[in-house]
PyMOL CGO cylinders between C-alpha atoms (Angstrom):
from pymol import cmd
from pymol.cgo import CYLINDER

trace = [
    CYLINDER, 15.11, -17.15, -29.57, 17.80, -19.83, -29.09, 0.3, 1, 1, 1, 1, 1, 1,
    CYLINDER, 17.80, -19.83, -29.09, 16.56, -21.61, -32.21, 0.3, 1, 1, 1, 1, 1, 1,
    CYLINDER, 16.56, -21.61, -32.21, 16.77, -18.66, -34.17, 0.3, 1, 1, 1, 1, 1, 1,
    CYLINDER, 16.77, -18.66, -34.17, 20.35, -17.43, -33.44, 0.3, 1, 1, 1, 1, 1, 1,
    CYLINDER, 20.35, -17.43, -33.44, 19.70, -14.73, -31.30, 0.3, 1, 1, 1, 1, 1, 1,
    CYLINDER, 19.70, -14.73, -31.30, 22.30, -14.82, -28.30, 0.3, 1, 1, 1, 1, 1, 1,
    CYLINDER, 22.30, -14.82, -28.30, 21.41, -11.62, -26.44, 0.3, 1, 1, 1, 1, 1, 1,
    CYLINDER, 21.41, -11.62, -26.44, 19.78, -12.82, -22.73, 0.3, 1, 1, 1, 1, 1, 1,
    CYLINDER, 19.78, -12.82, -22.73, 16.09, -12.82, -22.16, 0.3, 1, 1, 1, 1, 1, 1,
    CYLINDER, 16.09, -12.82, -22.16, 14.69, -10.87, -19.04, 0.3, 1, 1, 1, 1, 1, 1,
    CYLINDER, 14.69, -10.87, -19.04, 11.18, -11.37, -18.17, 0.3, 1, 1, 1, 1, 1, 1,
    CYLINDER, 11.18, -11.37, -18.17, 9.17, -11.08, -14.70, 0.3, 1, 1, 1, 1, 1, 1,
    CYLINDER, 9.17, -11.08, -14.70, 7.30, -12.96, -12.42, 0.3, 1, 1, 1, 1, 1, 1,
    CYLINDER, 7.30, -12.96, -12.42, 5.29, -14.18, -15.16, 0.3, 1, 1, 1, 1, 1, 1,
    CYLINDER, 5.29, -14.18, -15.16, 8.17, -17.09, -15.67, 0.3, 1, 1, 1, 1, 1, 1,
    CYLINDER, 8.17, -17.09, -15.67, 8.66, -17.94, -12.12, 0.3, 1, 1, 1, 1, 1, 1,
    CYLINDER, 8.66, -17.94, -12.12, 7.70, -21.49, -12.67, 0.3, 1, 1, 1, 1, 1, 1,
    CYLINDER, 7.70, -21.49, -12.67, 9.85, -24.13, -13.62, 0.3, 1, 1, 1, 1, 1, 1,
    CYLINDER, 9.85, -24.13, -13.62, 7.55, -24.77, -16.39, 0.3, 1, 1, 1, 1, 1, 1,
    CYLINDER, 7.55, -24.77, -16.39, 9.13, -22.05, -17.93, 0.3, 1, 1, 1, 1, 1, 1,
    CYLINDER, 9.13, -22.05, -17.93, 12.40, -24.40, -18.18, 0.3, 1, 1, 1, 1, 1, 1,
    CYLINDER, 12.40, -24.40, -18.18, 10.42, -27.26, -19.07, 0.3, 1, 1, 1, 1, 1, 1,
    CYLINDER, 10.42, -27.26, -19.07, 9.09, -25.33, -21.95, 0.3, 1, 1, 1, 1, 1, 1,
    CYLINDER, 9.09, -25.33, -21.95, 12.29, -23.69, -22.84, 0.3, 1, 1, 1, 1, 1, 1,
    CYLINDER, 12.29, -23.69, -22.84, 14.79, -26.20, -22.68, 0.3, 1, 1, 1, 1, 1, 1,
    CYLINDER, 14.79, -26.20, -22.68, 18.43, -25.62, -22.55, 0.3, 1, 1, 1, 1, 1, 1,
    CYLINDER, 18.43, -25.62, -22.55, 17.66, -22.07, -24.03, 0.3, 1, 1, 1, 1, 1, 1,
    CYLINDER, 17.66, -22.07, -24.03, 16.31, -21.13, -20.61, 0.3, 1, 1, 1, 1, 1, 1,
    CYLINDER, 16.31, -21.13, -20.61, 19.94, -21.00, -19.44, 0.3, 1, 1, 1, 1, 1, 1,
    CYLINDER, 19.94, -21.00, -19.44, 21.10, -17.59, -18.49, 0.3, 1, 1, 1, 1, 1, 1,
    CYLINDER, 21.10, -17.59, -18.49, 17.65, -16.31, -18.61, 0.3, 1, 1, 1, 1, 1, 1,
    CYLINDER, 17.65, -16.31, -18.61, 17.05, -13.40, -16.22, 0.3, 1, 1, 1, 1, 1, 1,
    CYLINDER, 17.05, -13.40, -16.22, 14.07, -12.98, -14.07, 0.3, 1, 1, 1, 1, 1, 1,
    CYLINDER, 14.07, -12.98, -14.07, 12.61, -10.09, -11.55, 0.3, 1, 1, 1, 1, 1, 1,
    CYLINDER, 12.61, -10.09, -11.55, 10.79, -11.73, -9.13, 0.3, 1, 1, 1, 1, 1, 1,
    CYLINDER, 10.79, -11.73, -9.13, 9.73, -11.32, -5.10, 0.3, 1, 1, 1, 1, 1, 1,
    CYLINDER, 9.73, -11.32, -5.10, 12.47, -13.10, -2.38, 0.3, 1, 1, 1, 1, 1, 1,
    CYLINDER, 12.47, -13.10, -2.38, 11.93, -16.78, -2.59, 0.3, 1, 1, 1, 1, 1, 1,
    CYLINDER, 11.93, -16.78, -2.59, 10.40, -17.96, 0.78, 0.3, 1, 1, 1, 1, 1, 1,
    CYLINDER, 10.40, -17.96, 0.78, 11.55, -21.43, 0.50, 0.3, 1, 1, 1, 1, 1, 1,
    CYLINDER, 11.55, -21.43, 0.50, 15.08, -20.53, 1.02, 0.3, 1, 1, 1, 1, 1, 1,
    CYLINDER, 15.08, -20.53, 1.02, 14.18, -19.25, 4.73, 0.3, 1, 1, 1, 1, 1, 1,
    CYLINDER, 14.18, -19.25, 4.73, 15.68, -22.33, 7.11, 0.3, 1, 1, 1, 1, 1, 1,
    CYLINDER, 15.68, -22.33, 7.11, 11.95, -21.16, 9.14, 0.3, 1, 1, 1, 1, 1, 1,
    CYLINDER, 11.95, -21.16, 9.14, 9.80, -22.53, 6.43, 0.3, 1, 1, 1, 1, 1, 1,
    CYLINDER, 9.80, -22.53, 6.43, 11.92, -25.82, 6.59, 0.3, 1, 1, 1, 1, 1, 1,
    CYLINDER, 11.92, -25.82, 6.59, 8.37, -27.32, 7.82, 0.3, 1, 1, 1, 1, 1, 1,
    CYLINDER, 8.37, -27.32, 7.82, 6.26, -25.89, 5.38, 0.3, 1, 1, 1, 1, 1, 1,
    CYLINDER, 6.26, -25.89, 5.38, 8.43, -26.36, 2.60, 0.3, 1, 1, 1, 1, 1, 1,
    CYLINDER, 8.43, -26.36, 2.60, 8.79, -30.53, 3.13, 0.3, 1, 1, 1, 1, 1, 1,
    CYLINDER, 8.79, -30.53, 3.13, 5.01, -30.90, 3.45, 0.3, 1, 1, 1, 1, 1, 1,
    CYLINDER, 5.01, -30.90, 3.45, 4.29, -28.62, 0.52, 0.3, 1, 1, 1, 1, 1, 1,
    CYLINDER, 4.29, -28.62, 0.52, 6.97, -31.42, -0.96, 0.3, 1, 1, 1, 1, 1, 1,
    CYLINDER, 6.97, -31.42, -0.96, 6.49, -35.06, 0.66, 0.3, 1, 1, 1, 1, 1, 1,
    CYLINDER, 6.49, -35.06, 0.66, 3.20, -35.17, 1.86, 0.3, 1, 1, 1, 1, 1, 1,
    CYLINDER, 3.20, -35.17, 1.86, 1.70, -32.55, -1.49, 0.3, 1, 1, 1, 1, 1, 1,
    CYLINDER, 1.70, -32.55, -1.49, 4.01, -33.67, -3.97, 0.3, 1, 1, 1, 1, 1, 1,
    CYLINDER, 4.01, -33.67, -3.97, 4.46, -30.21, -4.69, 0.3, 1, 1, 1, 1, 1, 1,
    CYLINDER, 4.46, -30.21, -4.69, 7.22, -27.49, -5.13, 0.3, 1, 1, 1, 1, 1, 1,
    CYLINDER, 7.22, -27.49, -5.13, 6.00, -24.35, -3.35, 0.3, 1, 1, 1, 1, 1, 1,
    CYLINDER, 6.00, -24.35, -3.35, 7.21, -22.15, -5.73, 0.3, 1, 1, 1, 1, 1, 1,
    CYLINDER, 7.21, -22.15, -5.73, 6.20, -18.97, -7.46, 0.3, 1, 1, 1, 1, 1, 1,
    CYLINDER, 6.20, -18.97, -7.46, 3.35, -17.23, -5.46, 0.3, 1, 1, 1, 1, 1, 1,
    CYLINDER, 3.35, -17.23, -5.46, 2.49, -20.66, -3.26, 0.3, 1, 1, 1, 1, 1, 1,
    CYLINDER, 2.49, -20.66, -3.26, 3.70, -19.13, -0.36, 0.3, 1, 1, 1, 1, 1, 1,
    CYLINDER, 3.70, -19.13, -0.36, 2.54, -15.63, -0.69, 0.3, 1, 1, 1, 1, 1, 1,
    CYLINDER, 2.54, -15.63, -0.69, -0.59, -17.63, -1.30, 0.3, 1, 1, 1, 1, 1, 1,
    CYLINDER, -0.59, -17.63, -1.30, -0.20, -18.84, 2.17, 0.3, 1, 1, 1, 1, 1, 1,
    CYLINDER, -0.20, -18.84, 2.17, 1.40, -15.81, 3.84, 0.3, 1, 1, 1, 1, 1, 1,
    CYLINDER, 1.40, -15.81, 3.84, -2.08, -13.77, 2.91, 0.3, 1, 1, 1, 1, 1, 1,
    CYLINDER, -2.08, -13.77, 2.91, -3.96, -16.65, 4.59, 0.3, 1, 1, 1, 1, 1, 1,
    CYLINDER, -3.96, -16.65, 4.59, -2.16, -15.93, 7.76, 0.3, 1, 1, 1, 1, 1, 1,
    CYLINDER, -2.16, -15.93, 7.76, -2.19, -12.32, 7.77, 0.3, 1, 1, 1, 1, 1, 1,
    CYLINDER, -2.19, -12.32, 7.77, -6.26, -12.74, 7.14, 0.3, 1, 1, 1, 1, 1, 1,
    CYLINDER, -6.26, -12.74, 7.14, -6.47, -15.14, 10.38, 0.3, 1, 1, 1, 1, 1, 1,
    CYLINDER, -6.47, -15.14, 10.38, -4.15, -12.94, 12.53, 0.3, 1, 1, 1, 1, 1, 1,
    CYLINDER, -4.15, -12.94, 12.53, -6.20, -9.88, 11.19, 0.3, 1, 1, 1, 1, 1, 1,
    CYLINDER, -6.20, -9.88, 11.19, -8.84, -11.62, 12.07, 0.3, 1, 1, 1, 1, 1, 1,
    CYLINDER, -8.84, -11.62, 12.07, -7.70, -12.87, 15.57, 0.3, 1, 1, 1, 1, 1, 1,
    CYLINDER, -7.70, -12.87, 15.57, -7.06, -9.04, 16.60, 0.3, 1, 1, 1, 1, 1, 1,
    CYLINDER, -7.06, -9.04, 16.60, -10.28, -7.77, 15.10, 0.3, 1, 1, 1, 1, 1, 1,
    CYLINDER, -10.28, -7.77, 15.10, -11.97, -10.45, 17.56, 0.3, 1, 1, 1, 1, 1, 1,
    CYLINDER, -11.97, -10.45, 17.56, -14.04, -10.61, 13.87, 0.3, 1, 1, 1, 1, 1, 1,
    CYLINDER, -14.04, -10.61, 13.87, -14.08, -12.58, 10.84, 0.3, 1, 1, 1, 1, 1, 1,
    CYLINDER, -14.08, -12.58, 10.84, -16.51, -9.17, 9.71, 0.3, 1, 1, 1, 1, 1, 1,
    CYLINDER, -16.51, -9.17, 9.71, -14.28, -8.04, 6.37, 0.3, 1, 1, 1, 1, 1, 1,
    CYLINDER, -14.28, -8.04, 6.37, -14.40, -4.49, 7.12, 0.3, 1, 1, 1, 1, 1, 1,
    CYLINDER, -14.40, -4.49, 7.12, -12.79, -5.27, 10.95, 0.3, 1, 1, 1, 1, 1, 1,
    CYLINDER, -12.79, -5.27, 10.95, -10.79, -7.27, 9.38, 0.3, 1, 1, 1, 1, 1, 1,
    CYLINDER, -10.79, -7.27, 9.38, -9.12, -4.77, 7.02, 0.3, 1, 1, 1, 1, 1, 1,
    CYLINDER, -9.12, -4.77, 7.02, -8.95, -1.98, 9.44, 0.3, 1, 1, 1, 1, 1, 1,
    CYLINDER, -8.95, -1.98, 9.44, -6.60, -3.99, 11.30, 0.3, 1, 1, 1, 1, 1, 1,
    CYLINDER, -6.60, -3.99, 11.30, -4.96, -4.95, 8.47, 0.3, 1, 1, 1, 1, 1, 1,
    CYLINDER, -4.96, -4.95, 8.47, -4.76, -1.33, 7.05, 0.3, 1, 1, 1, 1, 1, 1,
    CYLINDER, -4.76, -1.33, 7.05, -3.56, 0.21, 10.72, 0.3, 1, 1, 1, 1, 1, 1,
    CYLINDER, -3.56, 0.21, 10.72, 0.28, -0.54, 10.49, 0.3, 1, 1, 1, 1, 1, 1,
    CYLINDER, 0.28, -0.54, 10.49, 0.22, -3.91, 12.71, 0.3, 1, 1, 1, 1, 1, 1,
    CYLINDER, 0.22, -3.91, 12.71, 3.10, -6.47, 11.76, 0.3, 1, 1, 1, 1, 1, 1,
    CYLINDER, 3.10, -6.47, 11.76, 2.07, -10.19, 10.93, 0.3, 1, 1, 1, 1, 1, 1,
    CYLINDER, 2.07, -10.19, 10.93, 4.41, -13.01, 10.83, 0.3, 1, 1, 1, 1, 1, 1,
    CYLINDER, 4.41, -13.01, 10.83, 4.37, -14.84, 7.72, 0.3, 1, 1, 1, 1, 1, 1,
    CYLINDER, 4.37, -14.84, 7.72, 5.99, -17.43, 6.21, 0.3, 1, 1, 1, 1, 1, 1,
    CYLINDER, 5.99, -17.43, 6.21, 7.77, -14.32, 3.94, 0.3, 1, 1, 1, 1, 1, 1,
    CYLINDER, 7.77, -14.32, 3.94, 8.62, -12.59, 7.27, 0.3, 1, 1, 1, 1, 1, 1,
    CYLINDER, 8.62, -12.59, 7.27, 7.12, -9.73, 9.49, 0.3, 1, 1, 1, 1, 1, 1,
    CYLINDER, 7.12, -9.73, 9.49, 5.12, -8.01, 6.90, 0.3, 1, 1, 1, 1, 1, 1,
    CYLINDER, 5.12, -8.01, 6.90, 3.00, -4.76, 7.78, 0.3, 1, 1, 1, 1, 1, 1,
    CYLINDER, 3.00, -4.76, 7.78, 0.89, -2.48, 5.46, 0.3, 1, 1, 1, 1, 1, 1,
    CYLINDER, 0.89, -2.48, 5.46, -0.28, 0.86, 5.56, 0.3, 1, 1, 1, 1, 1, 1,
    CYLINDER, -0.28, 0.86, 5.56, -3.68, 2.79, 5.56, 0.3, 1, 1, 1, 1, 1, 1,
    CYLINDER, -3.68, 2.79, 5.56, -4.17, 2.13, 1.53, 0.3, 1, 1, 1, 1, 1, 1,
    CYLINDER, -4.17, 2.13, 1.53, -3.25, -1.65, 1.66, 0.3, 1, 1, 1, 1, 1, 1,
    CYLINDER, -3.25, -1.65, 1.66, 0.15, -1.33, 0.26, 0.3, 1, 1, 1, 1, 1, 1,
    CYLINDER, 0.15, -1.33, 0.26, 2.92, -3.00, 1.69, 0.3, 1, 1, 1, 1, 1, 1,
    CYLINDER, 2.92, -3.00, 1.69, 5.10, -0.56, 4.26, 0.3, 1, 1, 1, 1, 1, 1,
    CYLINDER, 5.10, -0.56, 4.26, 7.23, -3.27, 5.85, 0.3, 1, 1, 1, 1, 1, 1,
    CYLINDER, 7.23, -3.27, 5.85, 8.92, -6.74, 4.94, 0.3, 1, 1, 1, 1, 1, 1,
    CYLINDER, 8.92, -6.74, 4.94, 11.71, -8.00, 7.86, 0.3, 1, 1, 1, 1, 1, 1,
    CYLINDER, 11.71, -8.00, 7.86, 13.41, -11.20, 7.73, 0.3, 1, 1, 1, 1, 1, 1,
    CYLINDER, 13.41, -11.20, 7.73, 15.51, -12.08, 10.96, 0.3, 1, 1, 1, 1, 1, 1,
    CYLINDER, 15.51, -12.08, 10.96, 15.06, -8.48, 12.10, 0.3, 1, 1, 1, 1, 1, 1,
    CYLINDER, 15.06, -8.48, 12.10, 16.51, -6.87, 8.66, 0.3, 1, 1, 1, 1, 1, 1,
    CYLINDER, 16.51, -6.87, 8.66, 14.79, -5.14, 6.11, 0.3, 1, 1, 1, 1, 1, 1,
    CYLINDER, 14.79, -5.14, 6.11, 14.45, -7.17, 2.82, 0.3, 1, 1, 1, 1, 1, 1,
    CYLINDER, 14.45, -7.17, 2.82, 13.88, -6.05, -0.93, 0.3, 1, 1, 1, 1, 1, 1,
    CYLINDER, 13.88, -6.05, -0.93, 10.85, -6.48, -2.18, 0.3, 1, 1, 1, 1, 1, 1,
    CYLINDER, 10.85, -6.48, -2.18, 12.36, -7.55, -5.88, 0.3, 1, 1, 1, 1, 1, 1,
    CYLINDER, 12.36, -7.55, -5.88, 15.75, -9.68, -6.49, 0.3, 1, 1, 1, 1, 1, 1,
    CYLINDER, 15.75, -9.68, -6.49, 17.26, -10.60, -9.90, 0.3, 1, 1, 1, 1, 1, 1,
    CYLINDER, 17.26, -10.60, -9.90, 17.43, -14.56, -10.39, 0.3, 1, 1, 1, 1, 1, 1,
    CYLINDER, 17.43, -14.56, -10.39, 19.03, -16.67, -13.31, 0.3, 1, 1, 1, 1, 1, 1,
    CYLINDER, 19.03, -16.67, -13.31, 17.71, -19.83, -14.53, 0.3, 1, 1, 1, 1, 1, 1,
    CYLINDER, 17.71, -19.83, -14.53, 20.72, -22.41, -14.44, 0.3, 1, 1, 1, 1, 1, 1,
    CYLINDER, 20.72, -22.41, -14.44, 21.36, -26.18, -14.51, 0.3, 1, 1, 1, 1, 1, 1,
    CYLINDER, 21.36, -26.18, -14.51, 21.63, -27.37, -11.08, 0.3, 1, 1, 1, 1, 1, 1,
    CYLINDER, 21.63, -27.37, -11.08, 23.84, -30.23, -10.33, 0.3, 1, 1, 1, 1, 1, 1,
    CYLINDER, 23.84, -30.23, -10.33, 20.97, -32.78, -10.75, 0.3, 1, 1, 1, 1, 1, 1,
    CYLINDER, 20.97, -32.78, -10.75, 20.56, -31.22, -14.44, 0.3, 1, 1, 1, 1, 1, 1,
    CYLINDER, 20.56, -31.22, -14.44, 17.48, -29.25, -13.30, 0.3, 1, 1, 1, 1, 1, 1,
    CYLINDER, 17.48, -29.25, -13.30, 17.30, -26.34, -14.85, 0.3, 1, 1, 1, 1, 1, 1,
    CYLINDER, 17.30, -26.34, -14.85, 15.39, -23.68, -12.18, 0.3, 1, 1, 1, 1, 1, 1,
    CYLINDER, 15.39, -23.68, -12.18, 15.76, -20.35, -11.13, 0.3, 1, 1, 1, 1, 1, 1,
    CYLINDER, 15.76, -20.35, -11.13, 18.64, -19.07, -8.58, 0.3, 1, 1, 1, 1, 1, 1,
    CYLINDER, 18.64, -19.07, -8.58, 19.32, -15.93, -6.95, 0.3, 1, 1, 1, 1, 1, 1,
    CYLINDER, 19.32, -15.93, -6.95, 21.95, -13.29, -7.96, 0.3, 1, 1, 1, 1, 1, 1,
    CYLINDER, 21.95, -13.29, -7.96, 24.34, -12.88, -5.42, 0.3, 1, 1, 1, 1, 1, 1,
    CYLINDER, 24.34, -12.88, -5.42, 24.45, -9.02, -4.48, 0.3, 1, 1, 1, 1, 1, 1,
]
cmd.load_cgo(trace, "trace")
């Protein structure tokens, strides 16, 4: 877009919430705006998580990595509570309205599956915020979230 002259800003989704995206883009990534879930790795809880996604993986936990991870402890708390590893059991509790804590908070869900609750230090968050990519002091160009 850059290349051609177009000067308007991009908006995209979750689909670019990867610094590949930059890495790809270049310096036209600047100013780039992007939908995407709350970013996990900025909660000082996942401190632990975060450094040995990054010193001991070599890996940024970015993008869904930690929802990955989240769903892997709501399944073992499910799980726990169900006294099962049976799916079904498994689901019911996870369908019945019980809170888990997650790396992404205290999330619940209701009788369909679908997400009823997300808390982070005892406040409701959004499920959605608006980021822009920007160069970061180190010249990084990543994804940051719009102040509200």
């Amino acid at each position: 877009m850059r290349d051609q002259g177009l000067k308007a800003p991009m908006m995209g989704g979750d689909g670019m919430a990867d610094d590949e995206f930059a890495s790809i883009a270049g310096p036209g990534a600047e100013g780039t705006l992007m939908t995407f879930s709350p970013d996990p790795r900025t909660n000082p809880k996942n401190k632990a998580i975060v450094d040995l996604f990054r010193k001991k993986r070599g890996f940024e936990p970015q993008s869904y990595t930690l929802y990955s991870y989240a769903a892997v402890q709501i399944i073992k708390q499910a799980a726990e509570a169900a006294k099962s590893l049976d799916p079904k059991k498994v689901a019911e509790v996870m369908h019945s309205g019980k809170q888990f804590d997650t790396v992404l908070g205290v999330v619940s869900f209701d009788k369909k599956g679908d997400i009823s609750g997300y808390v982070v230090d005892g406040k409701n968050k959004d499920r959605y915020v608006l980021y822009t990519w920007k160069k970061g002091a180190d010249g990084r160009i990543t994804y940051v979230e719009n102040p509200q």
